[in-house]
RODO-2510 file (C-alpha; in nm, 4 decimals, decimal comma):
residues 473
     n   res          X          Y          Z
     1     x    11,2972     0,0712    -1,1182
     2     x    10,9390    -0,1006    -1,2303
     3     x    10,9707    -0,3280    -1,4767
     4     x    10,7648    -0,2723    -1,7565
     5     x    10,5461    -0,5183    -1,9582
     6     x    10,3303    -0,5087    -2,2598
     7     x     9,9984    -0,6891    -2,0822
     8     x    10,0308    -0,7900    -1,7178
     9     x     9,7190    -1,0669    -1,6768
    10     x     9,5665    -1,0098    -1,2941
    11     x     9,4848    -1,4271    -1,2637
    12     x     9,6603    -1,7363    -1,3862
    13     x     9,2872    -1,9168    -1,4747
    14     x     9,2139    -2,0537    -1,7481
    15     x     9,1094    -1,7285    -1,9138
    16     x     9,4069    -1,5811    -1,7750
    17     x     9,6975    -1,7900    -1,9107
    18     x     9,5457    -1,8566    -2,2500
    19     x     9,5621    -1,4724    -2,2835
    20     x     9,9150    -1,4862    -2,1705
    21     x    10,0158    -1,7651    -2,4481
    22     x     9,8045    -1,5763    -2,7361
    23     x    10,0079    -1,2150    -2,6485
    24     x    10,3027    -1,4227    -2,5992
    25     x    10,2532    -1,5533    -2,9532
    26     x    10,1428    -1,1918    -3,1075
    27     x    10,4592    -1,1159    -2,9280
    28     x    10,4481    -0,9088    -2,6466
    29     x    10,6165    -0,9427    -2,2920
    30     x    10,3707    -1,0611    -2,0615
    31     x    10,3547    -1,1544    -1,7109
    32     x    10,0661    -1,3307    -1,5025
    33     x    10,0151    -1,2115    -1,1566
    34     x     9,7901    -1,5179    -0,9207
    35     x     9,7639    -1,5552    -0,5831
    36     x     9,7218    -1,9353    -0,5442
    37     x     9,8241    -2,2002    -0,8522
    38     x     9,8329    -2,1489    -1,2023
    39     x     9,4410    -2,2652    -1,3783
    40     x     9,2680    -2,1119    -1,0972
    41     x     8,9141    -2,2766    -1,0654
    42     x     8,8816    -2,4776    -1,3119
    43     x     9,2211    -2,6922    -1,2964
    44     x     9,2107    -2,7232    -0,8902
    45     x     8,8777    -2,6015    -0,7470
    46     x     8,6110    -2,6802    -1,0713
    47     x     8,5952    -2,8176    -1,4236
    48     x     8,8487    -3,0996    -1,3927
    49     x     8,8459    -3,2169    -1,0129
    50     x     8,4804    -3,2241    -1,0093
    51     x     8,4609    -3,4512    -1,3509
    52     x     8,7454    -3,7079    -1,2087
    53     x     8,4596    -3,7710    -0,9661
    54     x     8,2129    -3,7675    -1,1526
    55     x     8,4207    -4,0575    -1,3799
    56     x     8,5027    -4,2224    -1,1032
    57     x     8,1285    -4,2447    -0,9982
    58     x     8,0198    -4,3673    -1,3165
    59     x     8,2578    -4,5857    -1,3414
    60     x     8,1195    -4,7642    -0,9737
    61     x     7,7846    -4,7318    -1,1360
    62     x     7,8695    -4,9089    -1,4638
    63     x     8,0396    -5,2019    -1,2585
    64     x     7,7567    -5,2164    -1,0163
    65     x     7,5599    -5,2870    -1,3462
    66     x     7,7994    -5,5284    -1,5296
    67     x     7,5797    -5,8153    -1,5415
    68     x     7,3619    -5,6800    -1,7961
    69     x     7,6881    -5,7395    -2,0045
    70     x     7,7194    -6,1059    -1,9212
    71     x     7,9910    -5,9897    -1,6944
    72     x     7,9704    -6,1003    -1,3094
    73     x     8,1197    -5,8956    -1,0321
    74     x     8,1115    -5,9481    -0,7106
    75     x     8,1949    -5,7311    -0,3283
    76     x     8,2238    -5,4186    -0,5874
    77     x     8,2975    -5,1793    -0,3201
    78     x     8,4286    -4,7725    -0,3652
    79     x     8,7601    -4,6893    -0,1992
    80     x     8,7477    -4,3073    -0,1877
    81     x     9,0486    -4,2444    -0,0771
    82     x     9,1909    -4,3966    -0,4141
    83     x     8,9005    -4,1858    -0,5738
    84     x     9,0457    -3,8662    -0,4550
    85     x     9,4063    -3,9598    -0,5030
    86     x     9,3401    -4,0094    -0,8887
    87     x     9,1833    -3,6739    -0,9075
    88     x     9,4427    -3,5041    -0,7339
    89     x     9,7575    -3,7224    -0,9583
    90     x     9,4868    -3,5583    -1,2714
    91     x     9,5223    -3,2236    -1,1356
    92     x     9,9095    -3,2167    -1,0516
    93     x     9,9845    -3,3534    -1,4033
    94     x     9,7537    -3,0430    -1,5891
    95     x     9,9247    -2,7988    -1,3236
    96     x    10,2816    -2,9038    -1,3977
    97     x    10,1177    -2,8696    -1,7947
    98     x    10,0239    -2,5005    -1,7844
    99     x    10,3737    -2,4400    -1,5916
   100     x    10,5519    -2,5216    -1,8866
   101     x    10,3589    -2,3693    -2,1341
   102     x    10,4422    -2,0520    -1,9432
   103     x    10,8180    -2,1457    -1,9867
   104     x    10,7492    -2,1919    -2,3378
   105     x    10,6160    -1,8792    -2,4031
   106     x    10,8774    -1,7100    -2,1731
   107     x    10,5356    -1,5616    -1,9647
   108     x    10,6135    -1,4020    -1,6557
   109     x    10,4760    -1,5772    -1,3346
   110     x    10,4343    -1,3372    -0,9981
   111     x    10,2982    -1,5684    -0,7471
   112     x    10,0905    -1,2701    -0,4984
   113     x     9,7960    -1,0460    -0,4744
   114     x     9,7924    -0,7765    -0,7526
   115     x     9,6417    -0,4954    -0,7093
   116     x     9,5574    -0,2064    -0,9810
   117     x     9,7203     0,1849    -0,8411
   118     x     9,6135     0,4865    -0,9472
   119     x     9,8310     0,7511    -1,1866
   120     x    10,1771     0,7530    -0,9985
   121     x    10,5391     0,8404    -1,0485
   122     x    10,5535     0,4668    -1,2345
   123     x    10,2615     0,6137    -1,4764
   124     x    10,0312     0,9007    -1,5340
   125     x     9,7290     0,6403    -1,5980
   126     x     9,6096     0,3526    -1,3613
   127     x     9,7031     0,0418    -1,4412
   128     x    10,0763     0,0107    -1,2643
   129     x     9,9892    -0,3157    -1,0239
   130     x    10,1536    -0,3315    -0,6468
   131     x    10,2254    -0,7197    -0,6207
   132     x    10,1882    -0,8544    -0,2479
   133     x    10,3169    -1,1628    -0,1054
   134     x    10,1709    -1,3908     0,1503
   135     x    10,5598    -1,3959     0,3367
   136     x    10,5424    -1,0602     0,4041
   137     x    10,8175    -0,9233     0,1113
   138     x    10,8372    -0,6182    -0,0113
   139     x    10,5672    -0,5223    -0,2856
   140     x    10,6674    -0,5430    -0,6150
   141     x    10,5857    -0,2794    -0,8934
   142     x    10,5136    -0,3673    -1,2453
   143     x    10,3875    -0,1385    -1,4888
   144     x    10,1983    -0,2732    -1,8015
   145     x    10,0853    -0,0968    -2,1422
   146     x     9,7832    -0,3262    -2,0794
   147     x     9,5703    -0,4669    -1,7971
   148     x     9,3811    -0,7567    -1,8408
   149     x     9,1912    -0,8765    -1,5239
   150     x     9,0699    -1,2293    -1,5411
   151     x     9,0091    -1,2806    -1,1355
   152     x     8,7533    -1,5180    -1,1630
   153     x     8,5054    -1,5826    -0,8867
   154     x     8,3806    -1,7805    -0,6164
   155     x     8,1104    -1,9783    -0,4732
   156     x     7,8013    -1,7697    -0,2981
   157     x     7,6210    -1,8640    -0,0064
   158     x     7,3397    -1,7079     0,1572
   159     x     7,2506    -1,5311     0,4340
   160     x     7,2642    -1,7512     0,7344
   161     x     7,3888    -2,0154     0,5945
   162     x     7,7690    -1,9635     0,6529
   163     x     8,0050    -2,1417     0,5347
   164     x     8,2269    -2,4072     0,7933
   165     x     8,3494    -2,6296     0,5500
   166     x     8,2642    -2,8997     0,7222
   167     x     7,9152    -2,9653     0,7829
   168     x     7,7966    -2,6739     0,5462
   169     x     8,0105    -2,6064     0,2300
   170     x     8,0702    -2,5201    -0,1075
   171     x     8,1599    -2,6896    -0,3816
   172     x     8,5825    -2,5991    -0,3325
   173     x     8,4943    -2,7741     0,0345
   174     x     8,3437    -3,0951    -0,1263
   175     x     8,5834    -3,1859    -0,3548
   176     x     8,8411    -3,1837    -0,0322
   177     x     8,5930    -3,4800     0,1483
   178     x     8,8269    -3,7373     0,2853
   179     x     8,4693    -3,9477     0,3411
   180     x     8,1623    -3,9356     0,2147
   181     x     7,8503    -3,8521     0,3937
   182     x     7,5591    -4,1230     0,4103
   183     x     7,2995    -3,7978     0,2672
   184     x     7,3287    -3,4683     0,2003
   185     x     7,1556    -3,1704     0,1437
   186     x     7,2010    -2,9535    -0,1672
   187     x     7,0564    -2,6023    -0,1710
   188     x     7,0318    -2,5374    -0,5624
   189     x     6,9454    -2,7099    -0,8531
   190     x     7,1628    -2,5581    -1,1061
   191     x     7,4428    -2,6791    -1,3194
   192     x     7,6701    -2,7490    -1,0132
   193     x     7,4069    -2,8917    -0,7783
   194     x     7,2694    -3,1186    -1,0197
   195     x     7,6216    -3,2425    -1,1049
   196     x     7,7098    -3,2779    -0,7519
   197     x     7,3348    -3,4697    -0,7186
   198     x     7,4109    -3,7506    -0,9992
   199     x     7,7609    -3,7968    -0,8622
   200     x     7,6910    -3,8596    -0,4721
   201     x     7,3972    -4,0384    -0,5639
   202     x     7,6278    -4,2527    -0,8010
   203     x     7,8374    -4,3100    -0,5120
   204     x     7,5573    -4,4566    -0,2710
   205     x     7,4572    -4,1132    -0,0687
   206     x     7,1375    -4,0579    -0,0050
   207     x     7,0468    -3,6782    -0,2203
   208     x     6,8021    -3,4182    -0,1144
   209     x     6,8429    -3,0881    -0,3383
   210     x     6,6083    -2,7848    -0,2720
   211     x     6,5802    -2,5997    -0,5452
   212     x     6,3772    -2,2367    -0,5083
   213     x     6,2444    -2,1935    -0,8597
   214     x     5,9779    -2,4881    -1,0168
   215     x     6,2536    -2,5725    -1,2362
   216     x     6,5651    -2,7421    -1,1818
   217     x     6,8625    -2,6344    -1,4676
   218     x     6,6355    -2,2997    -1,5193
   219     x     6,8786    -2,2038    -1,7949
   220     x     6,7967    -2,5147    -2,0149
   221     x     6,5274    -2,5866    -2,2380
   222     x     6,2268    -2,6903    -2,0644
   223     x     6,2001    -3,0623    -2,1833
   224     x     6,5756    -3,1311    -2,1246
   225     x     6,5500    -3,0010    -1,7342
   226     x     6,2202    -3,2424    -1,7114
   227     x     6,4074    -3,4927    -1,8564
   228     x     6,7229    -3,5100    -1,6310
   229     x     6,4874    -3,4507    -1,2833
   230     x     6,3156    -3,7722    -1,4211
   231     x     6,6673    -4,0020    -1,4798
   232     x     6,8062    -3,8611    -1,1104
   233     x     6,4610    -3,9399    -0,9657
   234     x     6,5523    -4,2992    -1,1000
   235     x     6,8702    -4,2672    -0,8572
   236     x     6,6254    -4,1875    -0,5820
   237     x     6,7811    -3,8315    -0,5524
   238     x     6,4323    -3,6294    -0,3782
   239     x     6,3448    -3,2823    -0,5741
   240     x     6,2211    -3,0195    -0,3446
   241     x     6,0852    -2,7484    -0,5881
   242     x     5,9703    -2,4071    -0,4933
   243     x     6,1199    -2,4162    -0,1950
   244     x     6,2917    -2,0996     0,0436
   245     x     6,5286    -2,1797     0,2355
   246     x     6,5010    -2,0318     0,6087
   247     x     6,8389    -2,0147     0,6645
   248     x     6,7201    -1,8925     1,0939
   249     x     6,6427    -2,2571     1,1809
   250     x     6,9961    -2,4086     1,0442
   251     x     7,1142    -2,6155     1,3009
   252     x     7,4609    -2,8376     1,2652
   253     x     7,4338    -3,0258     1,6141
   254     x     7,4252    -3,4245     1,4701
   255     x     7,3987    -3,3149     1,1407
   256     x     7,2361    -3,0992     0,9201
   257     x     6,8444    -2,9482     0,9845
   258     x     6,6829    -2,6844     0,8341
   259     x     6,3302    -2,5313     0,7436
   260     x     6,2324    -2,4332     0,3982
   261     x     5,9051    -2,2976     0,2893
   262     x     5,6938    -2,4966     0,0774
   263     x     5,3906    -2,4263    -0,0852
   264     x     5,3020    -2,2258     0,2006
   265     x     5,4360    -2,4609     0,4195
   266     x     5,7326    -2,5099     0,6375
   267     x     5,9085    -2,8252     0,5874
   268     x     6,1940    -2,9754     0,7941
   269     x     6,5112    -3,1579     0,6048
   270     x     6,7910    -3,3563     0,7855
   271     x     7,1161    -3,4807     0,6278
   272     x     7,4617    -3,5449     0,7431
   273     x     7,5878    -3,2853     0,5429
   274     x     7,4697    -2,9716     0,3488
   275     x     7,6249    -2,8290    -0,0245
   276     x     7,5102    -2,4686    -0,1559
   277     x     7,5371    -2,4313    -0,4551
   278     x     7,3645    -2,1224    -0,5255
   279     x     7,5983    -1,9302    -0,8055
   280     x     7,8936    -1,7622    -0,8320
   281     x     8,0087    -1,4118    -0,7734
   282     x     8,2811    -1,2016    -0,9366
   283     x     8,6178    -1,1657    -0,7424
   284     x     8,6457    -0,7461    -0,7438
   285     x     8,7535    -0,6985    -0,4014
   286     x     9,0436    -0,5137    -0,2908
   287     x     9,1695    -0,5259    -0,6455
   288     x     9,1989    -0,1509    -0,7329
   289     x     8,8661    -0,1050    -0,8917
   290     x     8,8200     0,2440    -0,6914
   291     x     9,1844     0,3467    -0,8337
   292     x     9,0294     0,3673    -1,2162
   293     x     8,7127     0,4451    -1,3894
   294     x     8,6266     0,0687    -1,4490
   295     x     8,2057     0,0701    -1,3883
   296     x     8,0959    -0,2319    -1,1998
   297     x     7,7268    -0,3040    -1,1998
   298     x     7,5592    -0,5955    -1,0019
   299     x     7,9135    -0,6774    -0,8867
   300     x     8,0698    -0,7245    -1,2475
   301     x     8,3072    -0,5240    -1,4507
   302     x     8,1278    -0,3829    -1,7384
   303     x     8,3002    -0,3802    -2,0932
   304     x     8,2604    -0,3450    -2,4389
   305     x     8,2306    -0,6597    -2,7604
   306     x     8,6216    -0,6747    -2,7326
   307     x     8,6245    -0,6697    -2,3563
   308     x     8,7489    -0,2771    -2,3059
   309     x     8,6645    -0,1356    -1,9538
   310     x     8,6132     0,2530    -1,9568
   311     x     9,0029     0,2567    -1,9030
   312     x     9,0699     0,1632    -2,2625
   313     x     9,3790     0,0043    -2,1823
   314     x     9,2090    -0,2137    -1,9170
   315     x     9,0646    -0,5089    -2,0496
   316     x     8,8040    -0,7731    -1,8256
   317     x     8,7297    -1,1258    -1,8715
   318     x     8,5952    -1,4620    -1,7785
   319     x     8,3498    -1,4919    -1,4441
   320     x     8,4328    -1,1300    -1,3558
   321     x     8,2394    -0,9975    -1,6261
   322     x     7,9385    -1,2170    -1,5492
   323     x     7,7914    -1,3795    -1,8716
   324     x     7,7734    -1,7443    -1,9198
   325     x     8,0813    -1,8270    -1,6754
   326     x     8,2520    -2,1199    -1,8591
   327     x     8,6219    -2,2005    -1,8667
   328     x     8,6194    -2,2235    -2,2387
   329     x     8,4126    -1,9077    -2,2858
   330     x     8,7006    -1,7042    -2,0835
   331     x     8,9826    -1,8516    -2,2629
   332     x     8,8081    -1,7505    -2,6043
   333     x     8,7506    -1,3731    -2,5022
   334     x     9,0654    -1,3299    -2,3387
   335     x     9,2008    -1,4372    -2,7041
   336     x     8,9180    -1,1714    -2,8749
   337     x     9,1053    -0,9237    -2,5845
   338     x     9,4347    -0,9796    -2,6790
   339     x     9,3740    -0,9551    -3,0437
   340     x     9,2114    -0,6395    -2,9642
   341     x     9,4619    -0,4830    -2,7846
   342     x     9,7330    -0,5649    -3,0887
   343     x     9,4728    -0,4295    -3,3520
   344     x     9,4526    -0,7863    -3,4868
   345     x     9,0724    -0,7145    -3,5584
   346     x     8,8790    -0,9781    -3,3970
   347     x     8,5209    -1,1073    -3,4276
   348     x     8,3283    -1,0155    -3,1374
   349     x     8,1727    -1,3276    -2,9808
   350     x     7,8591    -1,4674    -3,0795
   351     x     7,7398    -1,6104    -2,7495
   352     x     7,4596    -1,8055    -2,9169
   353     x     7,7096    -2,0256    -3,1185
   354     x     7,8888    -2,1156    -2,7463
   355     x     7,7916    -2,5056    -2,6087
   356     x     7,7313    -2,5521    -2,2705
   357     x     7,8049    -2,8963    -2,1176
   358     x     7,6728    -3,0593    -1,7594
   359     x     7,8606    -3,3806    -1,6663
   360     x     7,5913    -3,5409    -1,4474
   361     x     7,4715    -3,9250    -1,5342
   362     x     7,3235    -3,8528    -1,7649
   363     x     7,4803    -3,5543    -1,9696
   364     x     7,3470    -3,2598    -2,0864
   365     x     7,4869    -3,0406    -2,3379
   366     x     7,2880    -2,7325    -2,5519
   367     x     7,3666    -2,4510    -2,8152
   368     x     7,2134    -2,1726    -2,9213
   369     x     6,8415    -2,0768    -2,8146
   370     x     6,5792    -2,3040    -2,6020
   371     x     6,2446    -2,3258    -2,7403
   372     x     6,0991    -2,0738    -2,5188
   373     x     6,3567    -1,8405    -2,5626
   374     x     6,2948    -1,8826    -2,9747
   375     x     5,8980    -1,8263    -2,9773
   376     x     5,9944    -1,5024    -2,7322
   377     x     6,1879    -1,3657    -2,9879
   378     x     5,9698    -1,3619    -3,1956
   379     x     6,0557    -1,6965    -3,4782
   380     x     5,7930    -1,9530    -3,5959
   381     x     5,9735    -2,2397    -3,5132
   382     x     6,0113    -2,5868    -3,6380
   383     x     6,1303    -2,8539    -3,3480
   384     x     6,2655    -3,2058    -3,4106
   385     x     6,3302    -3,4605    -3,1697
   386     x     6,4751    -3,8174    -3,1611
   387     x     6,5343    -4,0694    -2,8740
   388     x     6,8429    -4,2472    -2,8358
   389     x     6,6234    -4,5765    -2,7458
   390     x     6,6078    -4,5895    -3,1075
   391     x     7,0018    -4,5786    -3,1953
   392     x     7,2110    -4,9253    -3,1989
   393     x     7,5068    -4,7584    -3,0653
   394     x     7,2919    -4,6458    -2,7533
   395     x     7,1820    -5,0045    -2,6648
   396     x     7,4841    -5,1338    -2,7521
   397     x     7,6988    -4,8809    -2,5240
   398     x     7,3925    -4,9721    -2,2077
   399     x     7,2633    -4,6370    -2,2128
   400     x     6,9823    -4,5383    -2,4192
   401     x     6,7728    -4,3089    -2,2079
   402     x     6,7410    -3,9232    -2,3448
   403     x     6,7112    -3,7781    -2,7096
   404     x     6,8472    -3,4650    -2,9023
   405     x     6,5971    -3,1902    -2,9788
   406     x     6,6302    -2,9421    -3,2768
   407     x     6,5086    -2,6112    -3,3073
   408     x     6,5069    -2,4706    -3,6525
   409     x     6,3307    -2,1331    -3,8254
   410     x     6,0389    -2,2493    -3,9851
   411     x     6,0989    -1,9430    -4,2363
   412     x     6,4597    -1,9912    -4,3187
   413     x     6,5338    -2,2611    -4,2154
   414     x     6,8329    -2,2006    -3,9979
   415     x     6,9525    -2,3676    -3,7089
   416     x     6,8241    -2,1706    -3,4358
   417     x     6,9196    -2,4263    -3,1029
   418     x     7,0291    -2,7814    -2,9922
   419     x     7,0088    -2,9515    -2,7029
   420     x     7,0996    -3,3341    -2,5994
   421     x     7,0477    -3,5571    -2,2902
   422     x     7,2262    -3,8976    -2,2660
   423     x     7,5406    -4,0708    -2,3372
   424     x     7,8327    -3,8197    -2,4436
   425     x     7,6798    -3,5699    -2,5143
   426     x     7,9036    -3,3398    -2,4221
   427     x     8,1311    -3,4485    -2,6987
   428     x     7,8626    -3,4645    -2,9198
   429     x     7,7990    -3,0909    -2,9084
   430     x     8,0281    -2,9822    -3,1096
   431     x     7,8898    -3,0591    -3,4346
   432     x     7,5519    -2,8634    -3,3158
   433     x     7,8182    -2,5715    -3,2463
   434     x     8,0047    -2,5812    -3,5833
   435     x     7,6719    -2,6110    -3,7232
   436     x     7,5362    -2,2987    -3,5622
   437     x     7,8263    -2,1114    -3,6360
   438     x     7,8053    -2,2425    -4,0057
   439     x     7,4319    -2,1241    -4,0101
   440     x     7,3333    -2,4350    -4,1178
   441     x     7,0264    -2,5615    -4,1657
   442     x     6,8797    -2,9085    -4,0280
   443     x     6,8828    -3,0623    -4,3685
   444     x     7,2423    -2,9890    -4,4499
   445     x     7,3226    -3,1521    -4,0606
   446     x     7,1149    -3,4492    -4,1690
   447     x     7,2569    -3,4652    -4,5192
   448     x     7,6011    -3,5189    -4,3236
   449     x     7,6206    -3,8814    -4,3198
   450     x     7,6923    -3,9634    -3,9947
   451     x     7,8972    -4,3586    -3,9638
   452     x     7,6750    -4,6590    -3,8227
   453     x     7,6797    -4,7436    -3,5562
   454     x     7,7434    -4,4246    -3,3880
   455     x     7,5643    -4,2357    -3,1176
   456     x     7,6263    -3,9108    -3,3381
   457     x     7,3722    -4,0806    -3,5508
   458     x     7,0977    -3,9375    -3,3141
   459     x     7,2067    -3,6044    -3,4506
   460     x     7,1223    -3,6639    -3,7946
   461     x     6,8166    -3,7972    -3,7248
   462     x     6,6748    -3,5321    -3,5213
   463     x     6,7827    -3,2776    -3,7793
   464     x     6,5705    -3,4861    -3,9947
   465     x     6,3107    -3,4908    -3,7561
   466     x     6,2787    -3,1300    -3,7699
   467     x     6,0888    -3,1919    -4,0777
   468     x     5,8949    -3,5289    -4,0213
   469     x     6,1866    -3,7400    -4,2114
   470     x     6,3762    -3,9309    -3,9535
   471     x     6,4200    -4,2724    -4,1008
   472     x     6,4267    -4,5112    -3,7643
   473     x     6,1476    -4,3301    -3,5571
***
């Protein structure tokens, strides 16, 4: 006989198994069917592999540069194969982490393919999920009250430019380099290729990345993309903007060639290695879409605010789902789809009020609108901005380059955006997200005294800013 479950959660990610622990605590028997290991991307293949590197690389950086801190070093050299083996101990120790919160919350764990089956002698609506393993056992049935599918998805390439994993790859291939190349080629200037661009340039590789739009970080605010091309320019990383790829004249004998269009113009690039890094795309294949009525557009699973599919009992998360694609942003709607689903009556997410974080040298982090995005809907807008050259903290810490830009209604006076370049920022965020969410306004951020010295202090003068007041500028 099947056994039955309250929600079984297609994908242990991060969406996935924060679901699982807020149903467990609402309650209900759950179980988590994933293929590979518990935290999916973002533990072993994303978020936290990718920033031990990125530490580690700033970290060789910072002691290449100790002398401006009266502090002499000498033969500094970068053993990678340490490098890897911390990021790896970083990953095992979160791994073994999530494992026991699913003892804790007595959570289910199927380790196999689930798929979704039609109405069946198990049910009379889809939604009962065949469990395969990779040893060849018998499938297992399951049959849940609710489906939530929090797959995930993986990195895209392009046509022609497969995928060998050795001399062209992603970014799950990178972070398995047992060496580093001496240059590289990155096809895509977004939030992974410009992370992957600070950190190999960090670590002494020579960095081409070939972006096809005139704008590197497209999805920032204009001034804050400028800004960051300008600081990895500084690490001699090369820009190549406008550029298509012609993935025909790839070659991978001695390396890595190929032609892109420039300006009207074919250009050749060489490197030892190449990294695309040109988006992700949702993992619906061979899942049991075609068993239910779930809609998929553009290759994502289409729901409602609370994350409903058009099987009401099937709920959709996380990268599958398309949207901003962010660990933290799946974790919070799988908890909006849980509370759903046990008529807890939950907000709907405001994806305005969500940061966004990039972990290159230097960091980037935003909330809320850019000022393009504000003028095209339509506000009369108020922007202030403030350089951390001018904050002690920033000169003390050896890092002053960037500032923090404010975007306020010049009618209500409401927070309408935030976005920060430079040192921490990504932890730094968070009060520009409570604020938004708050509906603050820039005077009420400034008239939050911020401690001196602090690099927060930034914060409150840029609010202040907004309206011609900041004190030290």
């Amino acid at each position: 006989m099947a056994k039955e479950y309250d929600l079984v959660v297609l994908g242990g990610g991060t969406g996935g198994y924060v679901a699982a622990i807020r149903a467990s605590q609402l309650g209900l028997q759950v179980a988590i069917v994933e293929k590979g290991d518990l935290g999916g991307t973002c533990l072993h293949r994303g978020c936290i592999p990718s920033k031990a590197l990125l530490r580690s690389a700033e970290v060789l950086k910072q002691t290449k540069e100790a002398s401006q801190y009266g502090i002499d070093t000498k033969d500094t050299t970068l053993n990678f194969t340490k490098v890897q083996e911390r990021k790896d101990s970083i990953v095992s120790t979160l791994h073994q982490g999530v494992q026991g919160l699913m003892k804790k919350g007595e959570i289910d764990v199927f380790e196999g393919f689930g798929r979704i089956l039609g109405p069946s002698i198990f049910s009379p609506m889809p939604g009962t999920i065949s469990i395969e393993y990779a040893n060849g056992d018998e499938n297992t049935m399951i049959v849940p009250k609710n489906v939530l599918i929090a797959t995930g998805s993986k990195p895209k390439s392009l046509p022609g430019l497969e995928i060998d994993g050795t001399n062209v790859m992603t970014s799950d291939e990178a972070l398995q380099m047992e060496e580093l190349p001496k240059s590289i080629i990155i096809v895509g200037g977004g939030v992974i290729g410009i992370e992957w661009a600070s950190m190999l340039a960090d670590f002494g590789v020579e960095v081409t990345v070939v972006e096809y739009l005139d704008q590197i970080l497209p999805t920032e605010d204009d001034a804050i993309a400028k800004e960051v091309e300008k600081l990895l320019k500084k690490k001699t990383i090369t820009f190549v903007k406008g550029a298509k790829v012609l993935a025909d004249t790839l070659s991978s004998e001695n390396g890595i060639t190929i032609e892109a269009e420039v300006n009207g113009k074919n250009e050749s690039f060489q490197a030892d290695k190449m990294l695309v890094s040109v988006g992700r795309e949702a993992n619906t294949s061979n899942i049991g879409l075609e068993n239910t009525d779930i809609v998929v557009e553009k290759g994502f699973i289409q729901t409602n605010e609370f994350f409903q599919t058009k099987e009401t009992h099937i709920y959709a998360i996380g990268d599958v789902i398309g949207g901003m694609q962010l660990a933290h942003v799946a974790s919070h709607e799988g908890i909006v789809a849980v509370e759903h689903m046990t008529d807890k009556d939950p907000l709907p997410l405001d994806y305005e009020n969500i940061p966004t974080c990039i972990y290159s040298n230097p960091e980037v982090a935003s909330v809320g609108l850019t000022e393009k995005q504000a003028k095209e809907k339509g506000f009369d807008i108020k922007v202030g901005k403030f350089p951390f050259k001018a904050i002690g903290k920033a000169l003390v810490h050896g890092d002053s380059e960037g500032f923090v830009k404010v975007i306020a209604d010049k009618k209500t006076d409401d927070l309408l955006g935030c976005h920060m370049i430079g040192p921490h920022v990504t932890d730094m965020i968070s009060e520009a997200g409570l604020a938004k969410v708050l509906d603050a306004t820039p005077w009420e951020i400034a008239h939050s005294i911020h401690p001196h010295p602090t690099l927060a202090e930034v914060m409150g003068e840029a609010a202040l800013a907004v309206d011609g007041k900041q004190i030290h500028g």
